[in-house]
C-alpha positions as CSV (number, residue, x, y, z in Angstrom):
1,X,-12.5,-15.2,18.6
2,X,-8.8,-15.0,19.1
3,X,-6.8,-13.7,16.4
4,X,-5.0,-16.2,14.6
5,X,-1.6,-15.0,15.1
6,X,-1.8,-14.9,19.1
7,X,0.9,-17.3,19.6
8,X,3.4,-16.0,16.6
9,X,6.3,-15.0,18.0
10,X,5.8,-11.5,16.2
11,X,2.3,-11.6,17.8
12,X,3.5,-8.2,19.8
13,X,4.5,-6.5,16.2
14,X,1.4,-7.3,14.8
15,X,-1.2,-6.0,17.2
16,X,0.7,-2.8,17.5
17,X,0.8,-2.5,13.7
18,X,-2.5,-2.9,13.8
19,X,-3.6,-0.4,16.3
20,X,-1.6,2.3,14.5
21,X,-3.0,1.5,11.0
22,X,-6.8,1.3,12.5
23,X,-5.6,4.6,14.2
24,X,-4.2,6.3,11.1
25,X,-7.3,5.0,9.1
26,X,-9.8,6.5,11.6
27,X,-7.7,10.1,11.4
28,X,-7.5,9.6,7.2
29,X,-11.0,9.3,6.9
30,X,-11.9,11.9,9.1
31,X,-9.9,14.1,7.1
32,X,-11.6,12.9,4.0
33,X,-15.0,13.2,5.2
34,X,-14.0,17.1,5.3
35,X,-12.9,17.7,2.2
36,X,-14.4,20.3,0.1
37,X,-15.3,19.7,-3.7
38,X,-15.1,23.1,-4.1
39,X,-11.6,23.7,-2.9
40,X,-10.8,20.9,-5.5
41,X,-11.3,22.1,-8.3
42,X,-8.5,24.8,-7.5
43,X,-6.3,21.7,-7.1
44,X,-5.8,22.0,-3.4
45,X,-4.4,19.1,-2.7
46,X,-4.1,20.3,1.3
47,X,-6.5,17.9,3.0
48,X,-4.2,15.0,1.7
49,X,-1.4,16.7,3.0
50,X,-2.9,16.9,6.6
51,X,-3.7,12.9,6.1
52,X,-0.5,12.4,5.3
53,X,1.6,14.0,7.6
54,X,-1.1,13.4,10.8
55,X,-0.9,9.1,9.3
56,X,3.1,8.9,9.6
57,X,2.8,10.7,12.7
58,X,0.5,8.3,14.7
59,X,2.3,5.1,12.9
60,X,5.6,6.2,14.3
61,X,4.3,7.0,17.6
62,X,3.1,4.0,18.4
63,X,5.7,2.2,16.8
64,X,8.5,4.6,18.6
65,X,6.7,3.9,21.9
66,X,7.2,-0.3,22.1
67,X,9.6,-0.6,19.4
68,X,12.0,2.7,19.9
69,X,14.9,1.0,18.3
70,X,13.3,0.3,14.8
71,X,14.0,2.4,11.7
72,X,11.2,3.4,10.0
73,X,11.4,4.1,6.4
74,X,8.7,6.1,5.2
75,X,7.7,8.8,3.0
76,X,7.2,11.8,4.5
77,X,9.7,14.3,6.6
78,X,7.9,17.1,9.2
79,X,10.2,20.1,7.1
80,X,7.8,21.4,5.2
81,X,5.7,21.4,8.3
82,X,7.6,23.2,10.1
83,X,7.8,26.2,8.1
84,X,5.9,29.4,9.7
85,X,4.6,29.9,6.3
86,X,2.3,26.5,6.7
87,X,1.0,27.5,10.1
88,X,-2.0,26.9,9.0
89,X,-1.3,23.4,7.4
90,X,0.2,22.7,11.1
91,X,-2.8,23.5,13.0
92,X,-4.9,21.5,11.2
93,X,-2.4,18.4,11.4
94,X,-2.3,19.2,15.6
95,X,-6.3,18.8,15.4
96,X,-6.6,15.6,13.8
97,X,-3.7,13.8,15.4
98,X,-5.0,14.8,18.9
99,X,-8.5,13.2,17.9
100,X,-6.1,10.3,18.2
101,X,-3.8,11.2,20.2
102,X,-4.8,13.5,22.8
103,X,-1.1,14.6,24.3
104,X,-0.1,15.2,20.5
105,X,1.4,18.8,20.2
106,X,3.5,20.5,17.3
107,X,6.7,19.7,18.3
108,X,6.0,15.9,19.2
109,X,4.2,15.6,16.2
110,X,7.1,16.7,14.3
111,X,9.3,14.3,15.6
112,X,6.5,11.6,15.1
113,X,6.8,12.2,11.3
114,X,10.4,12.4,11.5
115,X,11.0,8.6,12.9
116,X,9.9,7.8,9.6
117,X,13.0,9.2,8.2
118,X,15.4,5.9,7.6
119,X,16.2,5.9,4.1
120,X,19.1,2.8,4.2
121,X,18.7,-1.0,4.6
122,X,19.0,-2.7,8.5
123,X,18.4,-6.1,9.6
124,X,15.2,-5.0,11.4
125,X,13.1,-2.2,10.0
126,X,9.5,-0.9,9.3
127,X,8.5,0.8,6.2
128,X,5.6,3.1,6.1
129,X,2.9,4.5,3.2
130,X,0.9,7.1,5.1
131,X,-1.3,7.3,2.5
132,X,-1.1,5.1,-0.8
133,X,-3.0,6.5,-3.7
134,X,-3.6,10.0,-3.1
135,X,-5.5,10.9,-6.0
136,X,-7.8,8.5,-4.9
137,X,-7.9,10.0,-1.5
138,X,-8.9,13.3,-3.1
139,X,-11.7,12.2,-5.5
140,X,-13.2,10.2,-2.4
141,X,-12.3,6.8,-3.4
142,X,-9.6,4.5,-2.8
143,X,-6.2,4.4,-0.9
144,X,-4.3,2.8,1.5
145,X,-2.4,2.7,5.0
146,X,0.3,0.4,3.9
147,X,2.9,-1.2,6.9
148,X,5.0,-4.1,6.8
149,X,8.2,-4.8,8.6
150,X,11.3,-6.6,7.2
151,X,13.8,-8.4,8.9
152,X,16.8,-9.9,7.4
153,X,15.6,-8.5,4.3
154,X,12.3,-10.4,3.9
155,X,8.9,-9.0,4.3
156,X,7.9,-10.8,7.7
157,X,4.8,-8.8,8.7
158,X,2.4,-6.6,6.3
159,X,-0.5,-4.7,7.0
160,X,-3.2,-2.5,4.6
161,X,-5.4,-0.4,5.7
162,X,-8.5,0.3,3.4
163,X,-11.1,2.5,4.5
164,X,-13.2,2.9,1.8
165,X,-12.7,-0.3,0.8
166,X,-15.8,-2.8,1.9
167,X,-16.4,-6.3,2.2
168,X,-17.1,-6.3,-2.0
169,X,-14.9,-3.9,-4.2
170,X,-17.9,-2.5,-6.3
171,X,-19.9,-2.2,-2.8
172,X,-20.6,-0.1,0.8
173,X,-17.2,1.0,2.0
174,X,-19.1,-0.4,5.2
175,X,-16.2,0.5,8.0
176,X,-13.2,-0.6,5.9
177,X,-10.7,-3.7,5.1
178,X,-7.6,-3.9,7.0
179,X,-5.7,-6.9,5.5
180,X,-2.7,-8.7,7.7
181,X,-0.2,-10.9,6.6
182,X,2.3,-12.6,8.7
183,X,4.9,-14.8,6.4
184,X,4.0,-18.7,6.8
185,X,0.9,-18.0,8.7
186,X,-1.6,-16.9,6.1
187,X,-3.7,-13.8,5.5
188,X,-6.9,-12.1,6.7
189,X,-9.2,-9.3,6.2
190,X,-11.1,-7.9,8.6
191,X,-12.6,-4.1,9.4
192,X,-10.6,-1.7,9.8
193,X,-12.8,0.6,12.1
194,X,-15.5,-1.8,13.2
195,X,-15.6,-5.3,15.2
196,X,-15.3,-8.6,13.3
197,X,-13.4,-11.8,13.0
198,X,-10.7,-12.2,10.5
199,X,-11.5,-14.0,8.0
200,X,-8.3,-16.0,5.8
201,X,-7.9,-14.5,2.1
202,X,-7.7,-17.0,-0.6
203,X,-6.5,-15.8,-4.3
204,X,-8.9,-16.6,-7.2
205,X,-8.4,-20.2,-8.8
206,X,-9.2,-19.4,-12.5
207,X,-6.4,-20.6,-14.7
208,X,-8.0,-19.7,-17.8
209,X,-6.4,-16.7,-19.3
210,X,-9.6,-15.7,-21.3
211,X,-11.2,-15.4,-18.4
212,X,-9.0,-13.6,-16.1
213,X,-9.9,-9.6,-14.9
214,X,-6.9,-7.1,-14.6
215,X,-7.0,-4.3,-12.0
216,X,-4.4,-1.3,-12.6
217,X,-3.9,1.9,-11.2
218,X,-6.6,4.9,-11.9
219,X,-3.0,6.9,-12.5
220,X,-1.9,6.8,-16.2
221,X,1.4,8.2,-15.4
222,X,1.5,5.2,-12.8
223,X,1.3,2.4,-15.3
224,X,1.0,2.4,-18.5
225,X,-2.1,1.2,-19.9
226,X,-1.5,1.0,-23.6
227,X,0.9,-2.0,-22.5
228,X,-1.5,-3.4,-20.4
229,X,-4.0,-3.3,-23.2
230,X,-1.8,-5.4,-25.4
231,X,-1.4,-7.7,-22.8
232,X,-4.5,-8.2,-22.4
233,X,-4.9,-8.1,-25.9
234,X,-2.3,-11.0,-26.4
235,X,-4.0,-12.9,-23.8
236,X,-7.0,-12.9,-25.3
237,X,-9.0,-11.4,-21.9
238,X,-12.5,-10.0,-22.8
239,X,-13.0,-8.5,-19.1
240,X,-12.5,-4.9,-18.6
241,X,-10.2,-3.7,-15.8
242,X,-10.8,-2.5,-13.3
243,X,-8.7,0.5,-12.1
244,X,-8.3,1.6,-8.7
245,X,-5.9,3.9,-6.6
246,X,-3.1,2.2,-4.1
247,X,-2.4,-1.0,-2.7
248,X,-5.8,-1.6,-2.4
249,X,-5.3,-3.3,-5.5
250,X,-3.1,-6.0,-3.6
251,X,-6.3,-6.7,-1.5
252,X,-8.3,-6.8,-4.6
253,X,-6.1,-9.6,-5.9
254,X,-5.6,-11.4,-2.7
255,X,-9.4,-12.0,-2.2
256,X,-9.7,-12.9,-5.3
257,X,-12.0,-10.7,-7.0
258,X,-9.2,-10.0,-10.1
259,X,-6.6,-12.2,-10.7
260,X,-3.7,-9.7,-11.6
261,X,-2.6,-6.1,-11.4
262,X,0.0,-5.1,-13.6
263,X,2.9,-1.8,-12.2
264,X,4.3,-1.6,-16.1
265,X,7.2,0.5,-16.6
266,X,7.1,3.6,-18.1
267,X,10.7,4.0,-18.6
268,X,14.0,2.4,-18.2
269,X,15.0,4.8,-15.4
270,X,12.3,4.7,-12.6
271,X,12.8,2.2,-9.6
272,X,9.2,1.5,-7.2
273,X,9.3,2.6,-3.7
274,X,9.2,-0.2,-1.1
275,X,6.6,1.4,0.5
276,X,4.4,1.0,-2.1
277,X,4.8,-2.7,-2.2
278,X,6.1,-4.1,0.3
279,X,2.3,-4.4,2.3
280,X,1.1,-5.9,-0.4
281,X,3.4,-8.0,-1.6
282,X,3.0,-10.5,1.2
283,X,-0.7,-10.3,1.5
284,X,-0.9,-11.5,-2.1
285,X,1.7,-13.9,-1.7
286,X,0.6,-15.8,1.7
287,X,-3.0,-15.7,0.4
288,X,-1.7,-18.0,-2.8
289,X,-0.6,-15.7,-5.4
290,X,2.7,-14.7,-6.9
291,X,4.9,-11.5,-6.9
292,X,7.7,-10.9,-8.9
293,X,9.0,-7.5,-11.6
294,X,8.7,-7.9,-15.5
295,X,11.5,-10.5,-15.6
296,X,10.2,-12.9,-13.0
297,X,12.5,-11.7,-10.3
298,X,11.3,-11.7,-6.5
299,X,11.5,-8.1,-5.6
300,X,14.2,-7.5,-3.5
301,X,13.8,-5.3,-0.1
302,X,17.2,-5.7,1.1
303,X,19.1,-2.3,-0.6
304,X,17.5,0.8,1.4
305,X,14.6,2.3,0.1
306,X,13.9,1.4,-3.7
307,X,13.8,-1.7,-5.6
308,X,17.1,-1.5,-7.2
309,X,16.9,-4.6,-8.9
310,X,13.6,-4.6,-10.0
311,X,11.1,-2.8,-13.1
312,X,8.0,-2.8,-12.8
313,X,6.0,-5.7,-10.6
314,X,3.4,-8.1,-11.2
315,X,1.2,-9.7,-9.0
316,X,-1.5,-12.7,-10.0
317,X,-3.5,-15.4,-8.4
318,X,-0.2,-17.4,-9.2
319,X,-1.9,-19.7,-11.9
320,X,-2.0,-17.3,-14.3
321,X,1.6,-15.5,-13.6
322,X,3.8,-17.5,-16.4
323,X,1.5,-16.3,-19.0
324,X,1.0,-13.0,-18.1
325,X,5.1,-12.9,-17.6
326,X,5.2,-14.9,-21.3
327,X,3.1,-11.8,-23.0
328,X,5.6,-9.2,-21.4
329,X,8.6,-11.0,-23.1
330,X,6.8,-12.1,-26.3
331,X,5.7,-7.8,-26.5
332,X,9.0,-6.7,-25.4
333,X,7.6,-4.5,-22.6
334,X,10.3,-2.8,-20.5
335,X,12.8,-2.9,-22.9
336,X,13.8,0.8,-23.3
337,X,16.8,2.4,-25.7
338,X,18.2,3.7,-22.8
339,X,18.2,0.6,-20.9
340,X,20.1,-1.1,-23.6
341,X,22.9,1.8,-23.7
């Protein structure tokens, strides 16, 4: 079956995106599959340093190679890499890309990762999460390859990539989720690493707050949770949430299997990262749910690589998003003494 964004006029964008993201999955899980328990519970946190490093550097490859002139902001730099003391680290990165990318040496590699190196706004750029919940990546659970590309400001294009992320959020990883959103068009899941159709996402319709189910990040130090609990409290929602790492939550909500998840600040400083948004952001939105920060503000993705003018985000089915944004105010979450300085 044809995909159904053949005839976009970003149809070229998207099937590249897509390709690198399948790509970069297929290397992240590789790495993942390797990973010894053992080694963490010393805390190495190596293997998702190698996932890392060897995702940004196949993205930006194939992105460099049909789009050369596009920024990429992403997260990761090669300069750690390239220090002789991380030989080692190097070697292994050279392995797995080459499983991908068979030409792939140090020094290309290097430059690979450094592509994703744009930090300031452009009309036309791409912004890049390698890997999106690395905790998650460690303890074998969930994360995310997480692409989208904005023009003029406005998320146009988004991708996720899910590997251990099946058909059903509580079932078989099966070979993966990548989700795709193109702005106007819609939004679909599909495997990431196996053949199937894509199929369109739809949000959840429940309107009842009772009856609504919250997913937040794994990550205390992510979000906190004692504000989510009084939300929910306030709301009156008997469901426990469900907690899971990266913007795997995004999918979670666009298919409808939780009706909101809930980035609550933690302080009056911190700004988010595009990168760990943007992706998401339209894949909830064009499947029928609602974005915005604490305030009800759209995020904005026009001012380099942080969401200056946002705290914290929310993201619902849509139905439920003035209530949820109702309880923030009513609790006076995200207003901070320093913030009022």
């Amino acid at each position: 079956m044809p995909a159904p964004w053949n005839d976009h006029p970003l149809a070229s964008e998207i099937e590249i995106a897509a390709s690198a993201v399948r790509k970069a999955g297929a290397l992240c899980r590789a790495v993942q599959g390797g990973i010894d328990r053992g080694a963490l519970e010393k805390k190495d946190r190596s293997p998702v340093t190698v996932a890392d490093f060897g995702s940004q550097a196949v993205v930006c490859r194939l992105l460099g190679e049909k789009f050369p002139d596009d920024p990429v902001i992403g997260e990761e730099d090669s300069q750690a890499l390239r220090d002789p003391d991380n030989a080692v680290l190097m070697e292994r990165v050279v392995g797995h890309v080459r499983d991908v990318i068979p030409d792939a040496d140090a020094d290309r590699i290097c430059a690979w990762i450094d592509r994703g190196g744009a930090k300031t706004y452009s009309p036309r750029f791409w912004t890049l999460d390698p890997i999106d919940g690395t905790k998650g990546f460690l303890r074998g659970q969930q994360y995310a390859v997480a692409l989208a590309l904005i023009l003029d400001g406005r998320v146009e294009v988004a991708l996720l990539g899910c590997p251990n992320l099946g058909p059903k959020l509580d079932g078989d990883r099966a070979d993966g989720t990548l989700a795709v959103a193109v702005r106007g068009h819609g939004a679909w899941q599909m495997p990431l690493l196996g053949e199937g159709d894509a199929e369109p996402l739809r949000v959840s319709p429940q309107a009842d707050n009772t009856q609504i189910r919250f997913c937040e990040s794994v990550e205390a130090a992510h979000s906190s949770h004692g504000d989510a609990a009084r939300i929910a409290d306030r709301l009156a929602i008997a469901a426990e949430p469900a907690r899971l790492d990266s913007q795997a939550k995004y999918a979670v909500v666009a298919r409808g299997e939780a009706e909101a998840y809930l980035r609550l600040p933690r302080d009056g400083k911190y700004r988010e990262k595009i990168w760990d948004h943007a992706g998401g952001v339209l894949v909830v939105t064009e499947a029928g749910g609602r974005v915005t920060d604490i305030r009800g503000n759209d995020l904005d993705f026009s001012l380099g690589f942080r969401l200056e003018n946002n705290t914290g985000v929310i993201v619902t089915n849509g139905k439920v998003h003035e209530p949820v944004l109702k309880a923030i105010s009513d609790l006076e979450i995200g207003i901070f003494p320093a913030a009022s300085n």
